[in-house]
ZADO-1210 file (C-alpha; in nm, 4 decimals, padded with zeros to 6 digits):
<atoms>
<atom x="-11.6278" y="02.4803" z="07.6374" code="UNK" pos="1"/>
<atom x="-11.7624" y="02.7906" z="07.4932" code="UNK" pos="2"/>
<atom x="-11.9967" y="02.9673" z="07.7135" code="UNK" pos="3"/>
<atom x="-12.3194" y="03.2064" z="07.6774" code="UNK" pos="4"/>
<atom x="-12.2508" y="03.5425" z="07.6182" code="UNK" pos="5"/>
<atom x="-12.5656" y="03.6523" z="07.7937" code="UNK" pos="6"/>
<atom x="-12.5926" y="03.4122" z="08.0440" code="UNK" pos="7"/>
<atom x="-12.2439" y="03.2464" z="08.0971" code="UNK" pos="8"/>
<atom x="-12.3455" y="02.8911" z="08.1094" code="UNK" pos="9"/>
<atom x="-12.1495" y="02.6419" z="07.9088" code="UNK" pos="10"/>
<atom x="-12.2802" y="02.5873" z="07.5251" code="UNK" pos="11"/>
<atom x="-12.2445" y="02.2113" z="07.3971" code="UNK" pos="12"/>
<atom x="-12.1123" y="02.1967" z="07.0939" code="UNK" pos="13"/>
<atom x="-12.4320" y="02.0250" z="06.8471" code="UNK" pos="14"/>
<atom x="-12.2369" y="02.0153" z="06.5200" code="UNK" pos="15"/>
<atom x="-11.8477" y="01.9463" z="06.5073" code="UNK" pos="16"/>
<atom x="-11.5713" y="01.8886" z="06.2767" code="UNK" pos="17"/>
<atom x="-11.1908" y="01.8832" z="06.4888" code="UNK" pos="18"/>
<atom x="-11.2718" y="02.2184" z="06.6614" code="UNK" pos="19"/>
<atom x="-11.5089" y="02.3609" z="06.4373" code="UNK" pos="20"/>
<atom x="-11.8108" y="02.3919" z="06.6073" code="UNK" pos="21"/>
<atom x="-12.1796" y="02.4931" z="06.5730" code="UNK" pos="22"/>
<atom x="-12.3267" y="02.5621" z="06.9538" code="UNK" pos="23"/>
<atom x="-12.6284" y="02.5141" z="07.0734" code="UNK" pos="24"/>
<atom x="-12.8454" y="02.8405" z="07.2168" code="UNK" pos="25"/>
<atom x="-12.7030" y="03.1004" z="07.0820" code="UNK" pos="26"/>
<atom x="-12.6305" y="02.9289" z="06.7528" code="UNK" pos="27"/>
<atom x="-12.2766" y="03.0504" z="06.7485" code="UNK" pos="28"/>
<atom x="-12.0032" y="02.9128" z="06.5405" code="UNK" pos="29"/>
<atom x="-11.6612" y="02.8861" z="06.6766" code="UNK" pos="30"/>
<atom x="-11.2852" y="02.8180" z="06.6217" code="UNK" pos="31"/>
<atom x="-11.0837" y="02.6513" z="06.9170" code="UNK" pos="32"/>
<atom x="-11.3681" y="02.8652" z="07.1032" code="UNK" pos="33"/>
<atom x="-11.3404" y="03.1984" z="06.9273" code="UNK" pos="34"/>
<atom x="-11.6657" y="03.2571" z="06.7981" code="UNK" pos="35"/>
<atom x="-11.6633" y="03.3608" z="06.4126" code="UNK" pos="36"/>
<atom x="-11.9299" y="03.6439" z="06.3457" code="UNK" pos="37"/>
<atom x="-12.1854" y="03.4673" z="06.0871" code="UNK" pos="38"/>
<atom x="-12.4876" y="03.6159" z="05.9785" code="UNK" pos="39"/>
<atom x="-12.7790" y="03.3283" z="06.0387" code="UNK" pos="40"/>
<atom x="-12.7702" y="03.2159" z="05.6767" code="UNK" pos="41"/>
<atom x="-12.4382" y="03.2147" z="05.6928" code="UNK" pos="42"/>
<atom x="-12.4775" y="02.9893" z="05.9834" code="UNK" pos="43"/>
<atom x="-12.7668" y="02.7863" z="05.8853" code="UNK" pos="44"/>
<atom x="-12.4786" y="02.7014" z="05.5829" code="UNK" pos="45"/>
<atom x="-12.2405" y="02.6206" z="05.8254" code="UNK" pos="46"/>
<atom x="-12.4223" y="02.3807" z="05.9921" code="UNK" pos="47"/>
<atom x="-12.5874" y="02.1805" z="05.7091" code="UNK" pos="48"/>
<atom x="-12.2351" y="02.1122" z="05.5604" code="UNK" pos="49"/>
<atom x="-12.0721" y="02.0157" z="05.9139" code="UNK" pos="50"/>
<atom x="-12.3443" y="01.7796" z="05.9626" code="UNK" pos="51"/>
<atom x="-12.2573" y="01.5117" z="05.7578" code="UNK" pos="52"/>
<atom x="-11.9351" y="01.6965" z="05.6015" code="UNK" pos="53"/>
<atom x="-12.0976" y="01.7745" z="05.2868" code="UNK" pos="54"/>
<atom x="-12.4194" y="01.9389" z="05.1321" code="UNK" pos="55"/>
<atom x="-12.6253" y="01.9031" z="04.8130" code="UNK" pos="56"/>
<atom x="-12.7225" y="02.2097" z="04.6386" code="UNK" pos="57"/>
<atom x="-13.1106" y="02.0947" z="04.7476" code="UNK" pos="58"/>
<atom x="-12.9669" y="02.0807" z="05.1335" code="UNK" pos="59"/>
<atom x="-12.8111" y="02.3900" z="05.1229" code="UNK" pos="60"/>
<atom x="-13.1003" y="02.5731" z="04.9861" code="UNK" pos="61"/>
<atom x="-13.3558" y="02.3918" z="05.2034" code="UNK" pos="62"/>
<atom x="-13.0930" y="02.5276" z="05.5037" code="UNK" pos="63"/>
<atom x="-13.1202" y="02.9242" z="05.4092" code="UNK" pos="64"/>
<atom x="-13.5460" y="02.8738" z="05.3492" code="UNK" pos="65"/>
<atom x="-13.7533" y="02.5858" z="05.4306" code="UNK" pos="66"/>
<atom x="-13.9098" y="02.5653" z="05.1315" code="UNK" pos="67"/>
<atom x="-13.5602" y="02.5576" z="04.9238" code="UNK" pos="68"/>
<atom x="-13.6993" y="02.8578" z="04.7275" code="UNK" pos="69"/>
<atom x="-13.3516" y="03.0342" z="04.7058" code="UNK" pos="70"/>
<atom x="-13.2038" y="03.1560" z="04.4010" code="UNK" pos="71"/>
<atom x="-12.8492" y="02.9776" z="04.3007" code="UNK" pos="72"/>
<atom x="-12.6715" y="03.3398" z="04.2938" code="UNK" pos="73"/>
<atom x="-12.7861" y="03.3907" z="04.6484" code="UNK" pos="74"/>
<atom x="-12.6660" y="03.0560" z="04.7348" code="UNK" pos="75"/>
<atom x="-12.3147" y="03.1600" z="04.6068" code="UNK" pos="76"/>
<atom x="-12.2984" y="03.4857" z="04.7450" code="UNK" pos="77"/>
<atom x="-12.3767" y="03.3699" z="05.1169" code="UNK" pos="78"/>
<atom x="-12.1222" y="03.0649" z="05.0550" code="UNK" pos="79"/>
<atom x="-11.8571" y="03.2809" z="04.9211" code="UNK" pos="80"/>
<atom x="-11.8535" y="03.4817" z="05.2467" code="UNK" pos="81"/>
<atom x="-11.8857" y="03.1512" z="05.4677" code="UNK" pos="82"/>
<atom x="-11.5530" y="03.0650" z="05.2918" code="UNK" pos="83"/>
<atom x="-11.3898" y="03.3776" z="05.3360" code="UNK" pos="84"/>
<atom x="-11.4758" y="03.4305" z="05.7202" code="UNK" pos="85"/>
<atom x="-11.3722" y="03.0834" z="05.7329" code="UNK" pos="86"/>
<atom x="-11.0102" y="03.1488" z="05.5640" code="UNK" pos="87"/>
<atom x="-11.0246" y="03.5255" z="05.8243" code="UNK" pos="88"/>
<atom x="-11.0451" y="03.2819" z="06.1404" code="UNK" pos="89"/>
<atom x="-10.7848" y="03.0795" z="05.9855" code="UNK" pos="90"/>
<atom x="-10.9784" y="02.7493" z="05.9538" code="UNK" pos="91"/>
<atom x="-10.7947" y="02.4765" z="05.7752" code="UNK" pos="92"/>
<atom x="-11.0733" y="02.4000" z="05.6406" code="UNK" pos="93"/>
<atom x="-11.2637" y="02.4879" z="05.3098" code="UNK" pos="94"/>
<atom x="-11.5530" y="02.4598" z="05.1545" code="UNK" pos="95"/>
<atom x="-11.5096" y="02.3064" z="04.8011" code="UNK" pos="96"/>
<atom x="-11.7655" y="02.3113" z="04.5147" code="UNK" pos="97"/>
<atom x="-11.8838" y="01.9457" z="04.3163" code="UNK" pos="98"/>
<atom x="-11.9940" y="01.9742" z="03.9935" code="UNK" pos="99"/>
<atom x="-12.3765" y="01.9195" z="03.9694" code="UNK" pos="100"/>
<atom x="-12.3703" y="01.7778" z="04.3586" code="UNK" pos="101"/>
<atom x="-12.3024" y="02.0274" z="04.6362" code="UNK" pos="102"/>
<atom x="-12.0162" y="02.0911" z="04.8601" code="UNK" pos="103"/>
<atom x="-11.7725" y="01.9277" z="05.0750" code="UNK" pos="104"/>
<atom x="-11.5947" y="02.0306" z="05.3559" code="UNK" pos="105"/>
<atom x="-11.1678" y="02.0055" z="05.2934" code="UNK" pos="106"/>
<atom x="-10.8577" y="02.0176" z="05.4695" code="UNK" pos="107"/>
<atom x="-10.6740" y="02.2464" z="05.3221" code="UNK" pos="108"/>
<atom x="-10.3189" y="02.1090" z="05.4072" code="UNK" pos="109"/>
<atom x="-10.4424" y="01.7848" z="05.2289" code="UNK" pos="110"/>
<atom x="-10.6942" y="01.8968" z="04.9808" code="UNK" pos="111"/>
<atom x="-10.8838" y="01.5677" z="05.1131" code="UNK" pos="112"/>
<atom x="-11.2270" y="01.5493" z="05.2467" code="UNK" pos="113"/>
<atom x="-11.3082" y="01.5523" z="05.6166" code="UNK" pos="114"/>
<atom x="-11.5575" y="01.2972" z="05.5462" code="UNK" pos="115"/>
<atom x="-11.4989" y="00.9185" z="05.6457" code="UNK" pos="116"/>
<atom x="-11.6764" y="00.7969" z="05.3828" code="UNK" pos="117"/>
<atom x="-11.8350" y="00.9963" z="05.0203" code="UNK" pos="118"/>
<atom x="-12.1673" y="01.1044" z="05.0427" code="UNK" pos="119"/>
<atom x="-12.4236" y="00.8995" z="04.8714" code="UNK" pos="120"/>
<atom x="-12.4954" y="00.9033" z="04.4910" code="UNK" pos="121"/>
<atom x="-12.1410" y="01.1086" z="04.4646" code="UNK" pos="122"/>
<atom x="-11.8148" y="00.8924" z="04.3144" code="UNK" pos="123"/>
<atom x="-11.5420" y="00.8549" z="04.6050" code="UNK" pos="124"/>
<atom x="-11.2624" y="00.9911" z="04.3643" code="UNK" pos="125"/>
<atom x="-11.4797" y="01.3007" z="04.3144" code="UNK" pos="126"/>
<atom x="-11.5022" y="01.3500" z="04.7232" code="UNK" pos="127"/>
<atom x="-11.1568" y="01.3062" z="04.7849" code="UNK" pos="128"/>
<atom x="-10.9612" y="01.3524" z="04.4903" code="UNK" pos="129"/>
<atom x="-10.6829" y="01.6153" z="04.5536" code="UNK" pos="130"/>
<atom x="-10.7116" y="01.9901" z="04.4280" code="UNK" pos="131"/>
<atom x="-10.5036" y="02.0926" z="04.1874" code="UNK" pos="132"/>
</atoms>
């Protein structure tokens, strides 16, 4: 288990996918417990999409303000350096744009979702169709 950096008392993991995790406190993201250095949007990202292993465009907005007053080329910058910290800590996993949806969280050595099941109001051959 990770631990505080300040403190040195264990950090439960509050968001997971395989060893992925979002920790509590400190809000730190890690990989097999090396923490990734995210800015807090980037994290706020982060955590919406490992929450249910995908993210509307409405959800991801909503995560960076609270109001979900965020401009779509914000949006894009802060997820295009989510993905490539992601692909520098050598994650398998990526973060792949839907068409007029949001995001999903995929294995890259499968090009399949993480998710058990699609998310709602989203075709299951668009969540986990395979990349080409």
């Amino acid at each position: 288990m990770l631990k505080c950096p300040t403190c040195d008392q264990p950090m439960p993991a509050i968001v997971e996918v395989g060893a992925l995790r979002v920790h509590s406190g400190a809000h730190l993201v890690s990989w097999h417990g090396k923490i990734i250095s995210l800015t807090d949007a980037e994290r706020s990202l982060v955590k919406a999409i490992l929450t249910k292993g995908s993210a509307t465009w409405q959800e991801l907005k909503e995560a960076l303000h609270p109001d979900g007053d965020v401009s779509t080329n914000l949006l894009n910058v802060v997820l295009s350096r989510v993905r490539r910290k992601l692909k520098e800590a050598k994650v398998p996993y990526g973060i792949q744009n839907v068409r007029s949806w949001g995001v999903i969280l995929v294995d890259h050595d499968t090009s399949l979702s993480v998710r058990k099941k699609p998310p709602t109001h989203m075709p299951a051959e668009t969540a986990l169709h395979r990349r080409h």
